[in-house]
C-alpha positions as CSV (number, residue, x, y, z in Angstrom):
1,X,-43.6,-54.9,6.8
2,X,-39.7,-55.4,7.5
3,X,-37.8,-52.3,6.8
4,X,-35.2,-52.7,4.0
5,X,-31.8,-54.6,5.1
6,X,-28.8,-51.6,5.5
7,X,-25.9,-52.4,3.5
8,X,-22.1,-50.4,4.2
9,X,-19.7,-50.8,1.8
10,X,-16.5,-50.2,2.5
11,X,-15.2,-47.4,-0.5
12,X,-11.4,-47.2,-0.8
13,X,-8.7,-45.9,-3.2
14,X,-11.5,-43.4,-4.9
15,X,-9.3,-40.5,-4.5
16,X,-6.2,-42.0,-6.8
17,X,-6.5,-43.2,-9.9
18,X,-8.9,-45.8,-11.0
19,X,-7.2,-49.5,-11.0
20,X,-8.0,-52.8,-9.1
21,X,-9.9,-52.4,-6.2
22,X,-11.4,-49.1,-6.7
23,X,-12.6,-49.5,-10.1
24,X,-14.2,-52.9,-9.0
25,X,-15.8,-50.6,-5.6
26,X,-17.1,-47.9,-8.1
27,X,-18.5,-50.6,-10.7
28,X,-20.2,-52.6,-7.9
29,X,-21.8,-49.5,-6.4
30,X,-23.1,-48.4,-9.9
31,X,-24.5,-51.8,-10.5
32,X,-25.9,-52.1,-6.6
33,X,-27.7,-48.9,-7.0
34,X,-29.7,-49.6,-10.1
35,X,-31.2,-52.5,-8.2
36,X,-34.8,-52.0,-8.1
37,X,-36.2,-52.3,-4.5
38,X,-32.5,-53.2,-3.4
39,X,-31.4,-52.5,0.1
40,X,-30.1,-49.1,1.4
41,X,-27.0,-49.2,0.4
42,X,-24.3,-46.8,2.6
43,X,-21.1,-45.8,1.5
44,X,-17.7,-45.7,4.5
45,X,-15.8,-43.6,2.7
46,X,-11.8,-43.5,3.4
47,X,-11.3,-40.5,0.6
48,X,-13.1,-39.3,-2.2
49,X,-16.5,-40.7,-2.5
50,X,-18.7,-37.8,-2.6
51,X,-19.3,-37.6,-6.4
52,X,-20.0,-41.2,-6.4
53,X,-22.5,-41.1,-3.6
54,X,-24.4,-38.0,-5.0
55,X,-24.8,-39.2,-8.4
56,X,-26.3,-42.6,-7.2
57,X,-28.2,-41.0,-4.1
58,X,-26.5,-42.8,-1.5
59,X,-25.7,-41.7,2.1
60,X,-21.8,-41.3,2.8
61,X,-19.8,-41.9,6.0
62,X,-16.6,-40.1,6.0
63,X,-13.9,-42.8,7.5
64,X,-11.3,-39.8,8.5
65,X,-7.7,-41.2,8.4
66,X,-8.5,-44.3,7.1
67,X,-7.8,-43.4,3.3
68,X,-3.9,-45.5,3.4
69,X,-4.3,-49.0,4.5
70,X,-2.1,-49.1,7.7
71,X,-5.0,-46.2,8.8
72,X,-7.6,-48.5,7.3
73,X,-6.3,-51.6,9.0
74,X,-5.7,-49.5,12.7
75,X,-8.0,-46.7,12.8
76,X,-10.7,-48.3,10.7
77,X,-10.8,-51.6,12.8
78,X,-12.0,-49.1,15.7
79,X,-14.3,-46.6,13.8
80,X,-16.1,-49.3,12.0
81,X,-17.6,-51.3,14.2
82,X,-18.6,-48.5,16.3
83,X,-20.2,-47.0,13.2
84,X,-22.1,-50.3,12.6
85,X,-23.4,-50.6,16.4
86,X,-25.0,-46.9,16.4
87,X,-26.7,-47.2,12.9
88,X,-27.3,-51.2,13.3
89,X,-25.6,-52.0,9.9
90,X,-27.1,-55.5,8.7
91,X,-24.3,-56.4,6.4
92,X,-20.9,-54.7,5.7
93,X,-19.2,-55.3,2.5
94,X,-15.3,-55.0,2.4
95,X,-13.7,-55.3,-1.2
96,X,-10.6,-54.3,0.1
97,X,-9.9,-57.3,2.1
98,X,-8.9,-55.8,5.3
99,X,-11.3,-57.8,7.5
100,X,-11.3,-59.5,10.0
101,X,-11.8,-55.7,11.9
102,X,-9.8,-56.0,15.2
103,X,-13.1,-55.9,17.1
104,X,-15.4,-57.4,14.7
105,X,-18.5,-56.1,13.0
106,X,-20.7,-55.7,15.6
107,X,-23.7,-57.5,15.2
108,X,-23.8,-56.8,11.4
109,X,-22.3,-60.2,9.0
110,X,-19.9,-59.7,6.5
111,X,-19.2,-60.2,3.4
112,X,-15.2,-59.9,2.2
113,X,-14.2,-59.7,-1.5
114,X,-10.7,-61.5,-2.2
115,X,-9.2,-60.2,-5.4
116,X,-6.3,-62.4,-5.4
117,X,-5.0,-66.0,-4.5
118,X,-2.2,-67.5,-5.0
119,X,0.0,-70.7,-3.0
């Protein structure tokens, strides 16, 4: 039996108020966790996810100074993939857009969320 895929998904803005981005992060982790025999689904916090992690059962990775985007976009480009190589991520989720990471994901694919387009 294959174990269950690992899932990370990238959790930012949780610790401002709820618009764009972070209400679409909180809404798809909600809706992820209900899934019946879904994968396990881990949550790289840059700020603020605790509550949202204990009240779905998920396991949290605290991203510290990543919670502004220039720290996301420097600092996180470096502490993600390395954080995806020791746990062997499977697939990383990134709402925010930031990705491609500087040094890639690792082995893990991923999947990037694009809120907005325009020309």
């Amino acid at each position: 039996m294959n174990p269950r895929p690992s899932v990370a998904l990238l959790v930012y803005g949780l610790d401002r108020p709820l618009a764009g981005i972070s209400r679409y992060t909180r809404e798809l982790v909600e809706a992820l966790a209900m899934l019946p025999d879904s994968a396990d689904l881990v949550l790289l916090d840059t700020g603020n996810s605790e509550a949202l992690a204990n009240a779905n059962g998920l396991r949290r990775i605290s991203l510290h100074g990543c919670n502004r985007l220039p720290g996301l976009i420097t600092l996180g480009s470096v502490l993600i993939p390395l954080w995806i190589q020791h746990s062997r991520c499977h697939i990383i989720h990134d709402p925010t857009g930031v990705t491609p990471f500087l040094f890639g994901a690792g082995p893990a694919h991923t999947v990037v969320t694009i809120h907005d387009t325009f020309a």
